[in-house]
Backbone as a printed PyTorch tensor [residue, N CA C, xyz], in Angstrom:
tensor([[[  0.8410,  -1.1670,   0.0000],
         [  0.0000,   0.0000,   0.0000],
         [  0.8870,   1.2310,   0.0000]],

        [[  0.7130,   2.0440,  -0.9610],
         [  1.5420,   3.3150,  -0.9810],
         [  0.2330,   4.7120,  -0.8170]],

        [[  0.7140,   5.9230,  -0.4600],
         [  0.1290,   7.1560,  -0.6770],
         [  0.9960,   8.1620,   0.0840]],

        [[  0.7650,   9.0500,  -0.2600],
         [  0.9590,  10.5270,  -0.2440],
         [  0.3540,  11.3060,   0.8050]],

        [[  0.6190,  12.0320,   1.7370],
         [  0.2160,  13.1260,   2.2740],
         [  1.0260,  14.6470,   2.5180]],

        [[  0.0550,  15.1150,   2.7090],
         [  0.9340,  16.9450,   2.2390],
         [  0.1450,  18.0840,   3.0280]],

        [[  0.9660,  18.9010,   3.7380],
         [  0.8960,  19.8140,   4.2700],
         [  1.7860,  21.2090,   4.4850]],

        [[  1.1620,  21.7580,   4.3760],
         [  1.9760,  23.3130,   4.4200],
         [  1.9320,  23.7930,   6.4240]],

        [[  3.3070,  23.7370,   6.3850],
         [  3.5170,  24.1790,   7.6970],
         [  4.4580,  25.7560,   7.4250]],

        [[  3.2890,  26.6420,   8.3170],
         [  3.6950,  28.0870,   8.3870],
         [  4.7690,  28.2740,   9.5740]],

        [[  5.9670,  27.9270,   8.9150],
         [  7.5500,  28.2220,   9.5710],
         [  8.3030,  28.8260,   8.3170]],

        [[  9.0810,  28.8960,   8.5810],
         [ 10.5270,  28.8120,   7.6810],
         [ 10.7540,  27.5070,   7.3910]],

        [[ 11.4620,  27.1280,   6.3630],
         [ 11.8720,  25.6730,   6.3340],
         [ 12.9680,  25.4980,   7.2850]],

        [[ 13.5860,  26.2570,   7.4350],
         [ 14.9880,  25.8560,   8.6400],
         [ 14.7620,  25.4900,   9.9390]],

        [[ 13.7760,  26.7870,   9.9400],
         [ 12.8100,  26.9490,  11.7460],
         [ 12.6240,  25.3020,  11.6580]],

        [[ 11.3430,  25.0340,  10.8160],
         [ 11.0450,  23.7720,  11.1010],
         [ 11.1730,  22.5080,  10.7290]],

        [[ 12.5770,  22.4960,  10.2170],
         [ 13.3520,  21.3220,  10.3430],
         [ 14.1150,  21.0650,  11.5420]],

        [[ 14.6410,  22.6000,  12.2150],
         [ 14.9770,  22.5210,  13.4270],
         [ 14.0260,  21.4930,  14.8560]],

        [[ 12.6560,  21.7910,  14.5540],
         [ 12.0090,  20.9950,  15.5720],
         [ 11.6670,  19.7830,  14.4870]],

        [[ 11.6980,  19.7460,  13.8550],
         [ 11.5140,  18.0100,  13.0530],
         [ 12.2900,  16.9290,  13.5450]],

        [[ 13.3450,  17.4790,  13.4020],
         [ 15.0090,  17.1340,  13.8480],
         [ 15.6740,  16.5820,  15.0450]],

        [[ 14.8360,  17.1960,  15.9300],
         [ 14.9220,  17.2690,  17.2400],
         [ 14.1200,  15.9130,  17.9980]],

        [[ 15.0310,  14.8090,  18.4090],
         [ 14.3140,  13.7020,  18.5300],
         [ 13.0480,  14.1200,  20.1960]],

        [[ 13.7910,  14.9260,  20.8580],
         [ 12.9330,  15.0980,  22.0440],
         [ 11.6490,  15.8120,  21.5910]],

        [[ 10.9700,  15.9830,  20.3350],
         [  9.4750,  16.7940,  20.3850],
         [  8.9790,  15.8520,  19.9370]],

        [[  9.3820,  14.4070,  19.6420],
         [  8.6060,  13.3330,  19.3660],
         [  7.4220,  13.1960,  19.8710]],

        [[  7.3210,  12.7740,  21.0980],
         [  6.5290,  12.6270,  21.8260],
         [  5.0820,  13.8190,  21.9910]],

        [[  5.6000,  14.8590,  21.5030],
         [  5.0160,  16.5780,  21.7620],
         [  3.7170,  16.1020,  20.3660]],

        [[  4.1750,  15.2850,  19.4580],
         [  3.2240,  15.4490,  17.9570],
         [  2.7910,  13.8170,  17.5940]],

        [[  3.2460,  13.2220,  18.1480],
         [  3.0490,  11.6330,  18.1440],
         [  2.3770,  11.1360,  19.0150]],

        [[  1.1910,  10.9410,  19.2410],
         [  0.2830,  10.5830,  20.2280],
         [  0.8910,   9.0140,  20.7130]],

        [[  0.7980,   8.8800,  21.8090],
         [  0.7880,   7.1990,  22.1330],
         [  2.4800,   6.8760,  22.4430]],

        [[  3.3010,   7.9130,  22.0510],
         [  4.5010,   7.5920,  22.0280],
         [  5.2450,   7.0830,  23.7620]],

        [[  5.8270,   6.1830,  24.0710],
         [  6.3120,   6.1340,  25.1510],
         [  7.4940,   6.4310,  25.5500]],

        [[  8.1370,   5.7900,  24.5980],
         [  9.8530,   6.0820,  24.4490],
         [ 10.3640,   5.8690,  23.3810]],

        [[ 11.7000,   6.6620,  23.3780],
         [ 12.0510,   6.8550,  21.8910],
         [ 14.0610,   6.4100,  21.9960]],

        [[ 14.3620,   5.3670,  21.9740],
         [ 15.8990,   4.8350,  22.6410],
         [ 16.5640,   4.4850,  21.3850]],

        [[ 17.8530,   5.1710,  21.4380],
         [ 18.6380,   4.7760,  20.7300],
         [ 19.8250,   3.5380,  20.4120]],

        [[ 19.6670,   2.4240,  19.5360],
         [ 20.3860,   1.5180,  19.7560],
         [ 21.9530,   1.1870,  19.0880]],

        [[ 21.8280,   1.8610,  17.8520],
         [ 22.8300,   2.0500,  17.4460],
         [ 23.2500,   3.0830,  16.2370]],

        [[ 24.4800,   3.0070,  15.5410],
         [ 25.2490,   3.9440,  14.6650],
         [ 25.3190,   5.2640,  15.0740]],

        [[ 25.4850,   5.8590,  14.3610],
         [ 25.7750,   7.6310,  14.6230],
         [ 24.0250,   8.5420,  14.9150]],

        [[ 23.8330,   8.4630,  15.9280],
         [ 22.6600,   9.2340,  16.4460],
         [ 21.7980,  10.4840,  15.1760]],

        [[ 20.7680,   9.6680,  14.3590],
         [ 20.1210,  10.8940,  13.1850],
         [ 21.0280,  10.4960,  12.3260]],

        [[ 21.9400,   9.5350,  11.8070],
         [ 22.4610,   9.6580,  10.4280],
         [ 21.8060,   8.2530,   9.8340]],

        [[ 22.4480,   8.3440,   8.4970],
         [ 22.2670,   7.2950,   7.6220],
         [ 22.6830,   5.2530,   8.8140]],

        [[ 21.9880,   4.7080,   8.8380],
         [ 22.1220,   3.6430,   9.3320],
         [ 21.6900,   3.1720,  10.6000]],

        [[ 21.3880,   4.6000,  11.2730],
         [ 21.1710,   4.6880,  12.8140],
         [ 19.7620,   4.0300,  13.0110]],

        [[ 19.7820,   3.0050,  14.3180],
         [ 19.0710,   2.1930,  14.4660],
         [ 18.2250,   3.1170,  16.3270]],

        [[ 17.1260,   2.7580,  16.0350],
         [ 16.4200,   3.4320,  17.5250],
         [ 14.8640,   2.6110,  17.4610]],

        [[ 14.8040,   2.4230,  19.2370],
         [ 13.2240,   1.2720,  19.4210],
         [ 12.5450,   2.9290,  19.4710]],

        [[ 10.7630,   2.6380,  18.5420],
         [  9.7670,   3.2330,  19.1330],
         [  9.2530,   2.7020,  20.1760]],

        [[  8.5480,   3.1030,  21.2420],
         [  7.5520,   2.2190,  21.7090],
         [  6.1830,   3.1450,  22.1380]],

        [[  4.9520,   2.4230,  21.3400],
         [  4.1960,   3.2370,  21.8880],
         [  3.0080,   2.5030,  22.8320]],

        [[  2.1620,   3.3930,  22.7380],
         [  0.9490,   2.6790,  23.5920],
         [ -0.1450,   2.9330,  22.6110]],

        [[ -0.9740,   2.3440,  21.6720],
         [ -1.8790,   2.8770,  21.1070],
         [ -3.2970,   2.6390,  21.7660]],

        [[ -4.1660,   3.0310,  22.8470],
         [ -4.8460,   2.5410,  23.3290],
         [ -5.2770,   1.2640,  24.2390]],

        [[ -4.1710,   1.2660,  25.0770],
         [ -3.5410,  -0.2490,  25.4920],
         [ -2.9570,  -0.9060,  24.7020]],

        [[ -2.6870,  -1.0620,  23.5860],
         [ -2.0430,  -2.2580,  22.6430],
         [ -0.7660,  -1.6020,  22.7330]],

        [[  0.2170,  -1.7190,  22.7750],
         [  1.8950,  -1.9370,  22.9190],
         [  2.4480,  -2.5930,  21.6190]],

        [[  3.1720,  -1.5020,  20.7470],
         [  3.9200,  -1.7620,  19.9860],
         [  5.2150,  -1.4030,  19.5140]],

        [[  6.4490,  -2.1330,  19.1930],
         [  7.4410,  -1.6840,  19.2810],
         [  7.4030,  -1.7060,  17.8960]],

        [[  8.3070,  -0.3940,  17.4840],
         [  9.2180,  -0.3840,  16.1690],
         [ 10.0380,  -0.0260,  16.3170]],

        [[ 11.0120,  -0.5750,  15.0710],
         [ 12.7560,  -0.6210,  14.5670],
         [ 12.8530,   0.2720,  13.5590]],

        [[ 13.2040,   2.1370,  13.9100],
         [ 13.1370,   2.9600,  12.9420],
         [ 14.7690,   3.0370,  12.7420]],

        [[ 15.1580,   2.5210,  11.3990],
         [ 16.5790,   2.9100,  10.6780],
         [ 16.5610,   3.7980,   9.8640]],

        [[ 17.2030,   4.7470,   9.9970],
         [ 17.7510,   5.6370,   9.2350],
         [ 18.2980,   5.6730,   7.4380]],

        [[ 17.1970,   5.9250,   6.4230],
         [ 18.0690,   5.3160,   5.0940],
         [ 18.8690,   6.2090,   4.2700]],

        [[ 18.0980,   7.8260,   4.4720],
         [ 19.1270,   8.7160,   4.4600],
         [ 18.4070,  10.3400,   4.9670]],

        [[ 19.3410,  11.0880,   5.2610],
         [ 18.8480,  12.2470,   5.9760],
         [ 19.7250,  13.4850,   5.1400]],

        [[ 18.9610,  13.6710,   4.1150],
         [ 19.6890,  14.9780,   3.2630],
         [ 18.4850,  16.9150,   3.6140]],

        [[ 18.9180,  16.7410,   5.0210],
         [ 18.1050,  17.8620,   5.1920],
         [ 18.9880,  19.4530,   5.4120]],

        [[ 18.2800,  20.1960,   4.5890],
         [ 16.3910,  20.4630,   4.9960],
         [ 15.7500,  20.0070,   3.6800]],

        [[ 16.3720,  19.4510,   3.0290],
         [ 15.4640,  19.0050,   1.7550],
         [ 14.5590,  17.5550,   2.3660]],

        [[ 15.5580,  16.3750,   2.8130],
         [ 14.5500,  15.4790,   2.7770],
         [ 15.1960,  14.6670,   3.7430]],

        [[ 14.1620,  13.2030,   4.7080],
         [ 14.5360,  12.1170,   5.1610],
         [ 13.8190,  11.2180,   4.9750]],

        [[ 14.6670,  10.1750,   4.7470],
         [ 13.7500,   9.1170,   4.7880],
         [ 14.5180,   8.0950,   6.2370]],

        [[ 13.1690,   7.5170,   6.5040],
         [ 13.3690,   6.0690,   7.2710],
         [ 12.7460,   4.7930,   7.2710]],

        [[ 13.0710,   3.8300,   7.5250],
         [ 12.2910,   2.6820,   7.6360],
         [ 11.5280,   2.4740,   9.1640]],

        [[ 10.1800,   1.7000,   9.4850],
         [ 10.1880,   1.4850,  10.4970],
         [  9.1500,   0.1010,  10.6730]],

        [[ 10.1290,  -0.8730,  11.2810],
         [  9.6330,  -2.5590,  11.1650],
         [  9.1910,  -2.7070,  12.7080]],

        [[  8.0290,  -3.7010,  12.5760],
         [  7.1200,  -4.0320,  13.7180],
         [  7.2650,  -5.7690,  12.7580]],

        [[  6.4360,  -6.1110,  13.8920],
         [  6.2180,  -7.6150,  13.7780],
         [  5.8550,  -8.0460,  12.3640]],

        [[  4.5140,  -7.1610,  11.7020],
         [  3.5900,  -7.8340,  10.7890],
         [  4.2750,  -6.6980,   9.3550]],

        [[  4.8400,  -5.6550,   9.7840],
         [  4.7700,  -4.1370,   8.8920],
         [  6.2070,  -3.6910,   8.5480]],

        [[  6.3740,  -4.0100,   7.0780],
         [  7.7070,  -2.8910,   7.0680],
         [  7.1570,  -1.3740,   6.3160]],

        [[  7.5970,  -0.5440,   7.1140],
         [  7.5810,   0.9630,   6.5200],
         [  8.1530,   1.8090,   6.2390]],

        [[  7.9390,   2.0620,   4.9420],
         [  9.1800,   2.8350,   4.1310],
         [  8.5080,   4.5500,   4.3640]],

        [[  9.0700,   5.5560,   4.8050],
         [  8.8590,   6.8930,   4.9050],
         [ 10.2100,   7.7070,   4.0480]],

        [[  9.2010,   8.5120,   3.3640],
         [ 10.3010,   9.4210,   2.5340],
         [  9.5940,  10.5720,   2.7560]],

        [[  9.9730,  11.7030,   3.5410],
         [  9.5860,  13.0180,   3.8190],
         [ 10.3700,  13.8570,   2.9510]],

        [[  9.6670,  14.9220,   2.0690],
         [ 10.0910,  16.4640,   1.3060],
         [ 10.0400,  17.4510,   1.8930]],

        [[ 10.4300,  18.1180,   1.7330],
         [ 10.7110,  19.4810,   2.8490],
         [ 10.8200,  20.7410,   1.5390]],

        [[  9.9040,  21.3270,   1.4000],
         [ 10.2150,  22.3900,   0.3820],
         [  9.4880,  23.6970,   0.8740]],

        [[ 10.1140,  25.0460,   0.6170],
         [ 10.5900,  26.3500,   0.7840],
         [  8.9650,  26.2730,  -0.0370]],

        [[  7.9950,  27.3000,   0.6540],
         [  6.7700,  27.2810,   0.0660],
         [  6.4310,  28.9760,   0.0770]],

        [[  7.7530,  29.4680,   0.7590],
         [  7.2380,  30.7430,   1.0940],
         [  8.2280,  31.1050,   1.7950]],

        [[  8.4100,  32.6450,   2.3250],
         [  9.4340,  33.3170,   3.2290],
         [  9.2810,  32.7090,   4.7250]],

        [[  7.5780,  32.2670,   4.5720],
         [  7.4160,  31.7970,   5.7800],
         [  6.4290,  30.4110,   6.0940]],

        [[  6.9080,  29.6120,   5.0910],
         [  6.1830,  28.4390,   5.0210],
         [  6.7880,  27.6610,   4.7490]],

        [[  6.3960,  26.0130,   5.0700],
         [  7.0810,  24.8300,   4.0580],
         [  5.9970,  23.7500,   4.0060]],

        [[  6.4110,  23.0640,   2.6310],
         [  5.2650,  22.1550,   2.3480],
         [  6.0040,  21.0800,   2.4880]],

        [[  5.3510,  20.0390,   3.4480],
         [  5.7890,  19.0340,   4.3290],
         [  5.2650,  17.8010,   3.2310]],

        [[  6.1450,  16.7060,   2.6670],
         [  4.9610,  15.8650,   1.3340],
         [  6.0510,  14.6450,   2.0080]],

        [[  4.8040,  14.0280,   2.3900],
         [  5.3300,  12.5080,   3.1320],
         [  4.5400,  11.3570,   1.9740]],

        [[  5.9940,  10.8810,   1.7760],
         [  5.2010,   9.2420,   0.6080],
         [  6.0020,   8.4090,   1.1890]],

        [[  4.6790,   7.3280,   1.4950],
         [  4.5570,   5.9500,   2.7720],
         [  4.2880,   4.9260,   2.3350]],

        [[  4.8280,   4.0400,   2.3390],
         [  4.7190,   2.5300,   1.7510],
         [  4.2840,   1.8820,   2.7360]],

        [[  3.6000,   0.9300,   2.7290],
         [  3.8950,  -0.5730,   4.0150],
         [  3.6380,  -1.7500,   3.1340]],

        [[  4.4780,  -2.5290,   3.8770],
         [  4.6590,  -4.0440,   3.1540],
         [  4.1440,  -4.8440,   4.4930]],

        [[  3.0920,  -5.7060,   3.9040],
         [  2.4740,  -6.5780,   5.5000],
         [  2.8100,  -7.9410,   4.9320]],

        [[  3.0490,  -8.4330,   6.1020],
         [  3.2560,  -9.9090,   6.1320],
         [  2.1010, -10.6660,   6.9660]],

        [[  1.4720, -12.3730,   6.6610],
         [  0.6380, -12.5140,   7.5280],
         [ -0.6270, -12.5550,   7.5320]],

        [[ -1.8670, -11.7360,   8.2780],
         [ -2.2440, -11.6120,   8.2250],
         [ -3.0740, -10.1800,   8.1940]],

        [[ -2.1870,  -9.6670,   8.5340],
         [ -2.5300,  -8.2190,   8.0290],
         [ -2.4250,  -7.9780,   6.8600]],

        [[ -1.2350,  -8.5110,   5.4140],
         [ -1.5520,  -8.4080,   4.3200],
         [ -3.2620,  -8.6720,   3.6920]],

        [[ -3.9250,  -9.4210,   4.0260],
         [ -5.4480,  -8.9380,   3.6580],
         [ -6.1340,  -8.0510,   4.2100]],

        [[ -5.8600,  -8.0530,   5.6180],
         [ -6.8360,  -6.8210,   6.6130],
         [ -6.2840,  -5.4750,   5.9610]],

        [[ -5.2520,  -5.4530,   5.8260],
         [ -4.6110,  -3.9080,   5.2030],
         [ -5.3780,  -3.4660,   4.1830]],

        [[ -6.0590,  -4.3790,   3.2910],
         [ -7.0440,  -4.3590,   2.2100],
         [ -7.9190,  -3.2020,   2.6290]],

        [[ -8.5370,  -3.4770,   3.4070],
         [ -9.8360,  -2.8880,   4.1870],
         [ -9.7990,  -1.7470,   5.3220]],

        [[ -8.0580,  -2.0820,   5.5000],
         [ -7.9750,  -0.8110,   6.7220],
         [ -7.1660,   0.2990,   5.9570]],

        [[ -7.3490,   0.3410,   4.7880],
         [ -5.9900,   1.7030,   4.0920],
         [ -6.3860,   2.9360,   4.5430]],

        [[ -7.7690,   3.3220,   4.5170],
         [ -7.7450,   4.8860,   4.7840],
         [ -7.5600,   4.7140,   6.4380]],

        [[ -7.5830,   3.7130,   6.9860],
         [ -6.6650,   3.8230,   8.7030],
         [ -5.3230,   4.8060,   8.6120]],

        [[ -4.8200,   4.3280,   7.5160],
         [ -3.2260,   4.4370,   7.8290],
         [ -2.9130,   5.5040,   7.0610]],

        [[ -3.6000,   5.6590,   6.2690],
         [ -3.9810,   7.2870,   5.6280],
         [ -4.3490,   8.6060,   6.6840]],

        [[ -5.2340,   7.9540,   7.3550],
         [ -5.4390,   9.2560,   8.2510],
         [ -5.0900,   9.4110,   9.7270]],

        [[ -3.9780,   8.4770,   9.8010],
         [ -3.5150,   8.5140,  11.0020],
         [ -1.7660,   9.0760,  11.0430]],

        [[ -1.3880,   9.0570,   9.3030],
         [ -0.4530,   9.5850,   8.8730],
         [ -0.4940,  11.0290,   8.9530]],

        [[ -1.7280,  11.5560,   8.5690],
         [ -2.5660,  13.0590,   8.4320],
         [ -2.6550,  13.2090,   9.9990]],

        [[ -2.9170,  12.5550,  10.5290],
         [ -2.7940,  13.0550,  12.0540],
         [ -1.7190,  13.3720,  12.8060]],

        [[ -0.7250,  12.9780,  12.4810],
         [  0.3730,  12.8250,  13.3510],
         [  1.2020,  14.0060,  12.5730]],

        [[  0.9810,  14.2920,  11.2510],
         [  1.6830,  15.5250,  10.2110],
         [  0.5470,  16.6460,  10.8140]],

        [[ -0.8720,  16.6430,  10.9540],
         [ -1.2850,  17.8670,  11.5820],
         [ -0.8820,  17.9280,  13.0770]],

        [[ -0.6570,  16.8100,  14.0840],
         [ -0.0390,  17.6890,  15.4390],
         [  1.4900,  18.3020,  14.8350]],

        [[  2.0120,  17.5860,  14.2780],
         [  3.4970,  18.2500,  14.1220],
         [  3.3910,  19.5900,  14.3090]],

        [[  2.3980,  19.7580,  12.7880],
         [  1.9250,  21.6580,  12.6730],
         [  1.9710,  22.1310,  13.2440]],

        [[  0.8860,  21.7070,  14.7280],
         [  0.0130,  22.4700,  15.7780],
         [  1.1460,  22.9010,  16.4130]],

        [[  2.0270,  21.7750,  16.9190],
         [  3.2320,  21.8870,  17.7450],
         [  4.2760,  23.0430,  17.6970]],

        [[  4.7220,  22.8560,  16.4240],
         [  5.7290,  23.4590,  15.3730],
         [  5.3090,  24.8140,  15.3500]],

        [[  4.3110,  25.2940,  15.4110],
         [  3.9890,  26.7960,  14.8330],
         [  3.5160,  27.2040,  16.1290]],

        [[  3.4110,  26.4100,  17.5250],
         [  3.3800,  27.2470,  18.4280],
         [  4.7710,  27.4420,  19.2510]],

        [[  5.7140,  27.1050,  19.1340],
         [  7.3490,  26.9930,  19.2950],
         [  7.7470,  28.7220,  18.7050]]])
């Protein structure tokens, strides 16, 4: 399952790559987040390995976000593997204005299992929970 989401966040692009960047506002725009630990390579570069863990409503899930490359303020991408889900994230970062940037996230997931059929039926889940977590960023970001 692939798609697209896009938003214009009223910063500077620098301003707000600065808090993008910043692993401690995770938690500030990511609902459910518990901890965010680093396990290995060079902390934010290409290869660097770190556990999510969140809480999504009681359910407990860990992910394995690696680093595949970080050419910012233009762009990052990462991977992030759970049990059933690999997820490919490639974030754009583009200058929309003196005082804006248009934020364009394209998201893959590859399911294994049994979620490869349920994923069938749950896509606009993961569609708008992508849109959720890119509108707290906003909220966050533009009150900083």
């Amino acid at each position: 399952m692939k798609y697209t989401c896009e938003l214009i966040i009223n910063l500077p692009r620098q301003r707000m790559i600065e808090i993008f960047d910043n692993p401690d506002n995770m938690h500030k725009w990511q609902p459910g987040l518990v901890s965010f630990e680093h396990l290995s390579g060079e902390p934010g570069q290409p290869g660097a390995k770190s556990k999510l863990l969140y809480d999504m409503n009681g359910r407990k899930m860990e992910m394995i976000e690696t680093i595949v490359s970080r050419d910012l303020p233009d762009s990052f991408t990462g991977t992030y593997d759970a049990d059933v889900v690999h997820n490919i994230i490639e974030n754009h970062f583009y200058v929309d204005g003196p005082a804006s940037t248009r934020w364009v996230m394209d998201t893959e997931f590859q399911f294994s299992g049994f979620m490869r059929i349920a994923s069938k039926f749950m896509g606009g889940a993961f569609r708008k929970q992508s849109m959720e977590f890119m509108q707290n960023f906003k909220e966050f970001a533009e009150s900083q």
